[in-house]
Backbone as a ProteinNet text record, in pm:
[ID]
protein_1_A
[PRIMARY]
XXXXXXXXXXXXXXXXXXXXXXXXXXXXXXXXXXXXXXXXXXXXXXXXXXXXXXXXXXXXXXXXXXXXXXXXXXXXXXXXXXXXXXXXXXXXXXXXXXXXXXXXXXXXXXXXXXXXXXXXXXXXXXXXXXXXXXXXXXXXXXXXXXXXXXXXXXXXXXXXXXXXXXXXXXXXXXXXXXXXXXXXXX
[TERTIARY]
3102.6	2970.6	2971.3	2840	2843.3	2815.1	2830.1	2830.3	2738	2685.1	2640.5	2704.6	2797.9	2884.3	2883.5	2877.5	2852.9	2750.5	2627.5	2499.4	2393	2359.9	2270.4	2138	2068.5	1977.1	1959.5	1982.8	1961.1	1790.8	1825.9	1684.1	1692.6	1562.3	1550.5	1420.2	1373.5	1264.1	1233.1	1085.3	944.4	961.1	864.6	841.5	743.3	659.1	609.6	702.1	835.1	922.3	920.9	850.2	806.1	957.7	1044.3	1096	1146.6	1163.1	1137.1	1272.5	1333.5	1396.5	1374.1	1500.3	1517.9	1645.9	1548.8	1637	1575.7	1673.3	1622.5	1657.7	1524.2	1566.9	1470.4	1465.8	1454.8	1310.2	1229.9	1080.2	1025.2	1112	1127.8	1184.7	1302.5	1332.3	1210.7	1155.5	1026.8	933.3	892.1	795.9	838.5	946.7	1047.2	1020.7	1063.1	1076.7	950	839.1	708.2	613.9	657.2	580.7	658	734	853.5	913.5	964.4	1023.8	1171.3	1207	1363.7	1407.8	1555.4	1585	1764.9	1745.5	1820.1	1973.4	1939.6	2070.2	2169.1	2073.8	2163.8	2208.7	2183.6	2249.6	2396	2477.6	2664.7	2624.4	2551.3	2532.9	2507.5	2426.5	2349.9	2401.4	2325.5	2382.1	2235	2208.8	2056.3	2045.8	2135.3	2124.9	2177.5	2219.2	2216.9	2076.3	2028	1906	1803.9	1797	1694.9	1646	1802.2	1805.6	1758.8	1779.7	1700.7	1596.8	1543.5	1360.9	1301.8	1306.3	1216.6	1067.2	1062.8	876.8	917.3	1011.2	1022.3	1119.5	1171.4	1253	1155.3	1071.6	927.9	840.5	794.3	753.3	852.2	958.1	1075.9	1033.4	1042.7	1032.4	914.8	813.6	667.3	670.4	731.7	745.7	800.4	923.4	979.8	926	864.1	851.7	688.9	576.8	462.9	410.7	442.7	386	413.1	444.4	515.2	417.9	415.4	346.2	167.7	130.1	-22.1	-39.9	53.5	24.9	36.5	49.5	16.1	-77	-124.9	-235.8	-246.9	-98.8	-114.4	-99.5	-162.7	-154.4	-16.6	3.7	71.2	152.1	26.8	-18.8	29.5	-40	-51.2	88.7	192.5	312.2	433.9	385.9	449.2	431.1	355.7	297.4	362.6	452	555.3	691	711.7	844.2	926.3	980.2	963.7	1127.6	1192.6	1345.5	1450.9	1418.1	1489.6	1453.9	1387.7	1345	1377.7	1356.7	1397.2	1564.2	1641.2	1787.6	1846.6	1740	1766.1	1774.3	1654.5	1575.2	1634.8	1785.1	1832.8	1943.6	2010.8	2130.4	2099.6	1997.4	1968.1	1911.9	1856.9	1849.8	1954.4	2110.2	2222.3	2297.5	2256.4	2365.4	2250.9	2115	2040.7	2053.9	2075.2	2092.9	2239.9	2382.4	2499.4	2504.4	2415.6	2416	2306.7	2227.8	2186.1	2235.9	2325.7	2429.3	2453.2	2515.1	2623.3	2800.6	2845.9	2940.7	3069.1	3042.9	3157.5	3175.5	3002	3034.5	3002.8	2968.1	2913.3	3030.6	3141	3222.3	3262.6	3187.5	3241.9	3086.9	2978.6	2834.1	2886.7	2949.2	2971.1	3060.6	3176.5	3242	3138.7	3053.9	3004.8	2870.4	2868.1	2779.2	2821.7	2986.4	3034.9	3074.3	3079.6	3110.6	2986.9	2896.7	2794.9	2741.3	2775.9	2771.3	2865.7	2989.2	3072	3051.8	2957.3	2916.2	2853.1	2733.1	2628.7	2660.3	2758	2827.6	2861.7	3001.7	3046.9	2959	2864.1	2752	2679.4	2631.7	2568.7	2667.1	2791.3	2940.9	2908.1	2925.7	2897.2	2845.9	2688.1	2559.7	2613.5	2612.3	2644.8	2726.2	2822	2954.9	2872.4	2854.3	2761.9	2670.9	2565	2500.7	2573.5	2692.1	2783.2	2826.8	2844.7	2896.3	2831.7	2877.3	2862.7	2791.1	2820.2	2774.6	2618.2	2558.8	2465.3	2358.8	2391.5	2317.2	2283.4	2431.7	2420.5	2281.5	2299.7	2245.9	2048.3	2024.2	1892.6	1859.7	1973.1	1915.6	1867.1	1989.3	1945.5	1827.9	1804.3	1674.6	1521	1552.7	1438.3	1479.6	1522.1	1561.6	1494.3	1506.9	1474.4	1316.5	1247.8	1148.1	1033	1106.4	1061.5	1029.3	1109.9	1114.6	1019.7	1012.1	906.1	746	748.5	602.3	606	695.5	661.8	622.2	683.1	683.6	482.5	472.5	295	253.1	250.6	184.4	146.4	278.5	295.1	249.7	229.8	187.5	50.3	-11.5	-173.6	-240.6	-194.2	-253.6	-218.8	-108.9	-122.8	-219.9	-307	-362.5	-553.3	-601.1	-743.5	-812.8	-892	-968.8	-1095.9	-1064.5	-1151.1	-1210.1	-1265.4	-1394.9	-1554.4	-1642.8	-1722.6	-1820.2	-1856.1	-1919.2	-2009.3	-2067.4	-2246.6	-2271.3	-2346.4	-2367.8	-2476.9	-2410.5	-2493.3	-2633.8	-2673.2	-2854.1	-2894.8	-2972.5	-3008.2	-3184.7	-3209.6	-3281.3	-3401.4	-3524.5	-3675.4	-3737.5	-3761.7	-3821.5	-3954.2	-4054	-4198.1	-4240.3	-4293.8	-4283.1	-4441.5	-4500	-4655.4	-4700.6	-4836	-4910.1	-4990.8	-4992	-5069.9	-5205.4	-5290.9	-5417.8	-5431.2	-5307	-5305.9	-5356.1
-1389.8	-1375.7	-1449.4	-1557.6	-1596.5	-1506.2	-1540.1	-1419	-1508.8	-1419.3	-1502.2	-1629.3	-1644.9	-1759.2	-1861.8	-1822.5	-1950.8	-2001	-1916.3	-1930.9	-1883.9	-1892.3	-1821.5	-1774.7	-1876.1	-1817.8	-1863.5	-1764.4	-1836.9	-1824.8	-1942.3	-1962	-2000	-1988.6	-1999.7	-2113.7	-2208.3	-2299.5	-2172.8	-2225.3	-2179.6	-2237.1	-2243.2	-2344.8	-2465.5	-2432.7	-2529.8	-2644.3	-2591	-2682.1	-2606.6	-2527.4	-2462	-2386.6	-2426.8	-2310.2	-2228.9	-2102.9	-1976	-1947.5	-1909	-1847.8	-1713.4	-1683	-1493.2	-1492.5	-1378.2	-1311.7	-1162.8	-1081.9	-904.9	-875.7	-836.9	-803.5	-585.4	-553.5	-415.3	-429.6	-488.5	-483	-507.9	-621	-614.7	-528.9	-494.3	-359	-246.7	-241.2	-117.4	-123.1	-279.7	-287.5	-274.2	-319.8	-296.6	-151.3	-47.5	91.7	101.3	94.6	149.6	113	-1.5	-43.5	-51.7	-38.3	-38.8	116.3	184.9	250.5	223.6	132.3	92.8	70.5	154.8	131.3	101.9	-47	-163.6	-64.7	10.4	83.7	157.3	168	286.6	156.7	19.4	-79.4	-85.2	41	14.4	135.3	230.5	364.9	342.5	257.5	233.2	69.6	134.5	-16.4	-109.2	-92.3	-188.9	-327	-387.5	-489.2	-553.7	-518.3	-506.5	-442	-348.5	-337.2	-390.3	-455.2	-585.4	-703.4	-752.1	-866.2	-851.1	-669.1	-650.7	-619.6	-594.6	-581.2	-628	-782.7	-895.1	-841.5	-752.7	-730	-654.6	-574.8	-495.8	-573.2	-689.4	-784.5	-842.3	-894.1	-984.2	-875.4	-754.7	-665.2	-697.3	-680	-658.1	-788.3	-960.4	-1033.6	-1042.4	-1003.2	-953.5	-917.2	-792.1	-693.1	-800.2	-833.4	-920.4	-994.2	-1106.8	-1198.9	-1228	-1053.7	-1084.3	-1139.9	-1185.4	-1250.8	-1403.9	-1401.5	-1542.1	-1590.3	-1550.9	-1535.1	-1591.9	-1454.4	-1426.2	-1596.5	-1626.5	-1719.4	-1888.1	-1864	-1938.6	-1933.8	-1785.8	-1816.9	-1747.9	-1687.4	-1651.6	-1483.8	-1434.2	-1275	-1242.7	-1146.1	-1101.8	-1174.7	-1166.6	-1268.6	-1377.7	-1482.1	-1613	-1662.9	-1547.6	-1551.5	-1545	-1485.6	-1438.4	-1529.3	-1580.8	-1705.9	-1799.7	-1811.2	-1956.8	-1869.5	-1796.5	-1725.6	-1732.6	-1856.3	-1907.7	-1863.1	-1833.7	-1777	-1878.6	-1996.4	-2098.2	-2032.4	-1996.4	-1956.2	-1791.2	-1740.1	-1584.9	-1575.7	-1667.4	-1631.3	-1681.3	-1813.6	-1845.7	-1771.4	-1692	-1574.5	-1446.8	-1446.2	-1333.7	-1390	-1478.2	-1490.8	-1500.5	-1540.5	-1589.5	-1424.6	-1362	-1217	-1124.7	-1131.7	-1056.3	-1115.9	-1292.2	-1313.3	-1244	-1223.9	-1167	-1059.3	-977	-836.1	-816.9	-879.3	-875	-882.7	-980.7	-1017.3	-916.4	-824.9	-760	-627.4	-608.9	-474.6	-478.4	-387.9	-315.4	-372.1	-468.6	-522.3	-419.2	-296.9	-177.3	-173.5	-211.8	-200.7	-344.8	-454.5	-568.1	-611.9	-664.4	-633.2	-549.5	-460.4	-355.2	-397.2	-463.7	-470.7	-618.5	-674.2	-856.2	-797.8	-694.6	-699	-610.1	-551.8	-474.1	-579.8	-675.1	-751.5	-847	-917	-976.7	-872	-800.3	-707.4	-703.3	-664.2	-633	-805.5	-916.7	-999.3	-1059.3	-1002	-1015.4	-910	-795.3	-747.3	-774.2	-812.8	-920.3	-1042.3	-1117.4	-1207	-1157.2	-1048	-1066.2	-997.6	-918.3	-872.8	-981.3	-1072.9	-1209.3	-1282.8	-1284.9	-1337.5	-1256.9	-1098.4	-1060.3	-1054	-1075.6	-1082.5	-1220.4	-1307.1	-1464.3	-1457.5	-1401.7	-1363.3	-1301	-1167.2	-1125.4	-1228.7	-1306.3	-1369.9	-1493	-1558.2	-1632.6	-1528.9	-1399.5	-1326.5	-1349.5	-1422.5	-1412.4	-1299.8	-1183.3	-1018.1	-1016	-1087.6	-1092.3	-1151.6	-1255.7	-1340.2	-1291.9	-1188.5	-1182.5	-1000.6	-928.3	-818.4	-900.7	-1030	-1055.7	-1108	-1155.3	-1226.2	-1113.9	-957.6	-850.1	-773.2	-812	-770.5	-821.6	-936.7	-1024.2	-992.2	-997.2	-990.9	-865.8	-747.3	-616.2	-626.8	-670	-652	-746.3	-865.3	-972.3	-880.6	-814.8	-691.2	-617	-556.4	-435.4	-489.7	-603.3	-652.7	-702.6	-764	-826.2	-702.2	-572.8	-459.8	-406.3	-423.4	-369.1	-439.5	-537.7	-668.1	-635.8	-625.2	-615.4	-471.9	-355.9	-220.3	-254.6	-337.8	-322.8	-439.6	-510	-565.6	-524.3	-426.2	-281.5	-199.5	-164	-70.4	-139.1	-40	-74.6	-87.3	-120.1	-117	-11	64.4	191.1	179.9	34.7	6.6	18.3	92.2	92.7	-67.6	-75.2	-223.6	-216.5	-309.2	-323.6	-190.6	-149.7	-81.1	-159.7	-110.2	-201	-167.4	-253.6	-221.6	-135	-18.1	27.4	-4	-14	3.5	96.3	6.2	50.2	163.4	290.3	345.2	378.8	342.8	340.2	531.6	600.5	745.3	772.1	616.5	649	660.9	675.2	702.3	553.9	514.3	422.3	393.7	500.3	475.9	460.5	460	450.6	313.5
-3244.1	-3304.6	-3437.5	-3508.8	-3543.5	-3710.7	-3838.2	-3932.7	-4048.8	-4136.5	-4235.1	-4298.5	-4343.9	-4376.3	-4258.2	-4144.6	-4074.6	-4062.6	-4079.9	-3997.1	-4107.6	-4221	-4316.1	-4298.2	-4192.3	-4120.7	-3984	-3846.8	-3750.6	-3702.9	-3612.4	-3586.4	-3402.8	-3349.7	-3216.8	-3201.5	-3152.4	-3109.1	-2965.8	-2996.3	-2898.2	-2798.8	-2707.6	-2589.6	-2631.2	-2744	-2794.5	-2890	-2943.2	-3022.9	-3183.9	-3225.3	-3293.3	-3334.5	-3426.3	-3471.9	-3546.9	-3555	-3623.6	-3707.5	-3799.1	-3869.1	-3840.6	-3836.5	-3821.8	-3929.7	-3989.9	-4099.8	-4140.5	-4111	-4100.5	-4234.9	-4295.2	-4423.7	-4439.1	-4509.2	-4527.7	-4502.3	-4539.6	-4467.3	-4337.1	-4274.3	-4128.5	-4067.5	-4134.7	-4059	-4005.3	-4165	-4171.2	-4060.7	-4055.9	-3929	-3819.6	-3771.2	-3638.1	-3602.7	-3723.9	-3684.7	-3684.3	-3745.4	-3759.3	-3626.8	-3560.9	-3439	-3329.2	-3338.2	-3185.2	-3162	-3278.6	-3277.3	-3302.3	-3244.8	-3291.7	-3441.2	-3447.1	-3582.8	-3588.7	-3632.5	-3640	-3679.5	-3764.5	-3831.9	-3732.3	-3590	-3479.4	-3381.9	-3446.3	-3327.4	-3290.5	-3384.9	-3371	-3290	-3275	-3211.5	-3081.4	-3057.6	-2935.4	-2857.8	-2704.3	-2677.7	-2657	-2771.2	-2806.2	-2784.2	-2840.4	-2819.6	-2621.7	-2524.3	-2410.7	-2366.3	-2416.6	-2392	-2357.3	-2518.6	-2539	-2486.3	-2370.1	-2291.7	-2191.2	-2157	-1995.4	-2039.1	-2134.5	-2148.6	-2238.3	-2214.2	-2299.1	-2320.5	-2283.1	-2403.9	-2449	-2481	-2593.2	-2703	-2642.1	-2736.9	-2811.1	-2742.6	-2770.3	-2872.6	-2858.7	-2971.2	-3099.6	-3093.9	-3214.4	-3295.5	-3215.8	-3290.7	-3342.2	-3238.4	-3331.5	-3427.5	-3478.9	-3595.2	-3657.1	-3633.3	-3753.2	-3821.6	-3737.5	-3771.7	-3782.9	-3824.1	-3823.9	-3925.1	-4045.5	-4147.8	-4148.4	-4037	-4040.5	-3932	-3845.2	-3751.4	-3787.8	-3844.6	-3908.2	-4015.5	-4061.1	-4151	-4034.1	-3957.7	-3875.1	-3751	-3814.1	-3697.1	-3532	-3515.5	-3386.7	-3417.4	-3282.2	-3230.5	-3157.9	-3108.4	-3019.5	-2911.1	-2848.8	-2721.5	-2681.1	-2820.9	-2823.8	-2845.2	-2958.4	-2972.3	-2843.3	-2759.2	-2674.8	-2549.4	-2555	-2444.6	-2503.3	-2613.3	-2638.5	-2635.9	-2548.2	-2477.7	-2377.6	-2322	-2235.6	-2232.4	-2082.7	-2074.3	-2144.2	-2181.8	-2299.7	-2428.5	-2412.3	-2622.1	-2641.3	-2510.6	-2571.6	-2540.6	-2436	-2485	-2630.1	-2675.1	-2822	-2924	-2887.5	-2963.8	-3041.2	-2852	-2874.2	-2928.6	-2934.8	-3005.7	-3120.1	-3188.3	-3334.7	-3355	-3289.6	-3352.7	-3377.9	-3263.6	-3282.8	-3391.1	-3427.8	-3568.4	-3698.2	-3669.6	-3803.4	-3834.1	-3688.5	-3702.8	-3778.7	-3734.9	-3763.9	-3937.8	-3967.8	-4115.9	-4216.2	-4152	-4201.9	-4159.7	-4091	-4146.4	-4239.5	-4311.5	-4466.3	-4394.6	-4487.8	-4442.5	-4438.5	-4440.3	-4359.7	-4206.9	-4129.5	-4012.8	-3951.6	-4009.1	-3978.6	-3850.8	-3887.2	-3751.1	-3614.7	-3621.2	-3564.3	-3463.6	-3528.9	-3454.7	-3376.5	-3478.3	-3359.9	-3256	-3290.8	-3162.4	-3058.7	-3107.7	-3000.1	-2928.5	-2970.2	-2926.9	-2852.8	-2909.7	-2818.6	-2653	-2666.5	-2553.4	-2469.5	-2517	-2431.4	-2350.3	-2431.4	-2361.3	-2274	-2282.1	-2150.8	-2034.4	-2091.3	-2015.6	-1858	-1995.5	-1889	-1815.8	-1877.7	-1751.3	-1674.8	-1697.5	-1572.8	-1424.3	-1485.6	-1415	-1361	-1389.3	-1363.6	-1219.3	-1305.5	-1187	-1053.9	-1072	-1002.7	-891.2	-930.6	-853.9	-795.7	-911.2	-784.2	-653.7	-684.8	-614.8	-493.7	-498.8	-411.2	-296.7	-409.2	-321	-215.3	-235.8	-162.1	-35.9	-71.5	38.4	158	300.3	447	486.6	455.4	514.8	445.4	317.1	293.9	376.8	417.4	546	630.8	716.8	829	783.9	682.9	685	659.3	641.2	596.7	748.2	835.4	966.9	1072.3	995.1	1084.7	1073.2	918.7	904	962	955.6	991.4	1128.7	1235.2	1393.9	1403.6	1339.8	1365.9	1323.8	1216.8	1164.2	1330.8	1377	1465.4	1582.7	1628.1	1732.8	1719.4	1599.1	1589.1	1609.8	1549.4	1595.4	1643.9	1769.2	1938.3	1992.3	1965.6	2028.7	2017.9	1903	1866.3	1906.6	1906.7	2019	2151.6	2213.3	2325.1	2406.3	2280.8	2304.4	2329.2	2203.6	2196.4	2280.5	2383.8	2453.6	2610	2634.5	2733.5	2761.8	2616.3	2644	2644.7	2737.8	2749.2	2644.6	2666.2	2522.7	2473.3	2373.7	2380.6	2294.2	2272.9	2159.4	2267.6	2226.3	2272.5	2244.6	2427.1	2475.9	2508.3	2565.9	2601.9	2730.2	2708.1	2826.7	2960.2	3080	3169.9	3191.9	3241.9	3203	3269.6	3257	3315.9	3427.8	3507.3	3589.9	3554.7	3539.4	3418.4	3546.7	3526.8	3615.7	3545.3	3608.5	3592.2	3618.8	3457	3509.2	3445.1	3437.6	3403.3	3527.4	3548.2	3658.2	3675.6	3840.9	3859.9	3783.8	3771.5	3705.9	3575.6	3473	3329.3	3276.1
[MASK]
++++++++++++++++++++++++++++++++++++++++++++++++++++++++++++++++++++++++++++++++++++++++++++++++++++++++++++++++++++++++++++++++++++++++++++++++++++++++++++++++++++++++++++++++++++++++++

């Protein structure tokens, strides 16, 4: 993890090219907690920052909070912010937020947050490895060909039920035959 001395302020580009400086200072904090609820100080407590990666709109709120005066002075909402979020700019987003967050710890636990951040991102690889791994697996194929074979069956089968059976939509009725029940002299 990268630390203040390496990195003084990191920053992430938009999808527009646009980009942002992150730096968590005690008023961003305030808004973070005041509109998200999250509070930056329980990030050695919690596994927040793993969090954050699986739920990009609540990542996307945070940099909101952070970064709303920055934001407002250029003009955009929420929204408009969040519509230049593109999965290139929010993994930027998030690394340049775990070195802001790291550097705005109290340097008692500032290490103790990079190693827990480097962790949670070997986390997520090898979880990622994982899944790949998985998807190469043979037994995956054969369980999607059995699926589709079984699903192919079931509706040859309704098919083949509903053109068995008669048809019990009511049809024209045949004409009936006009019987004359006036009287000749009318």
């Amino acid at each position: 993890m990268t630390t203040q001395a390496d990195n003084p302020t990191p920053k992430f580009t938009d999808a527009t090219g646009k980009a942002w400086p992150l730096s968590i200072t005690l008023a961003g904090h305030k808004r973070i907690l005041d509109q998200t609820g999250v509070d930056l100080y329980k990030a050695v407590e919690t596994p927040l920052f793993i969090e954050l990666q699986a739920e990009p709109w609540r990542f996307g709120g945070i940099l909101w909070a952070l970064l709303e005066p920055q934001l407002q002075a250029e003009g955009l909402d929420e929204t408009a912010f969040c519509d230049r979020l593109d999965g290139r700019a929010l993994d930027q987003a998030i690394d340049a937020f775990g070195v802001a967050l790291v550097n705005f710890t109290p340097a008692r636990t500032r290490d103790v947050l990079a190693k827990a951040i480097d962790k949670g991102n070997e986390l997520i690889a090898k979880t990622v490895e994982g899944a790949a791994a998985n998807m190469d697996d043979p037994t995956i194929d054969q369980a999607i060909e059995a699926q589709i074979a079984q699903r192919k069956a079931a509706a040859l089968s309704k098919l083949r039920e509903m053109s068995d059976k008669p048809s019990t939509e009511p049809g024209p009725s045949p004409a009936k035959p006009e019987t004359n029940t006036g009287s000749a002299n009318s």
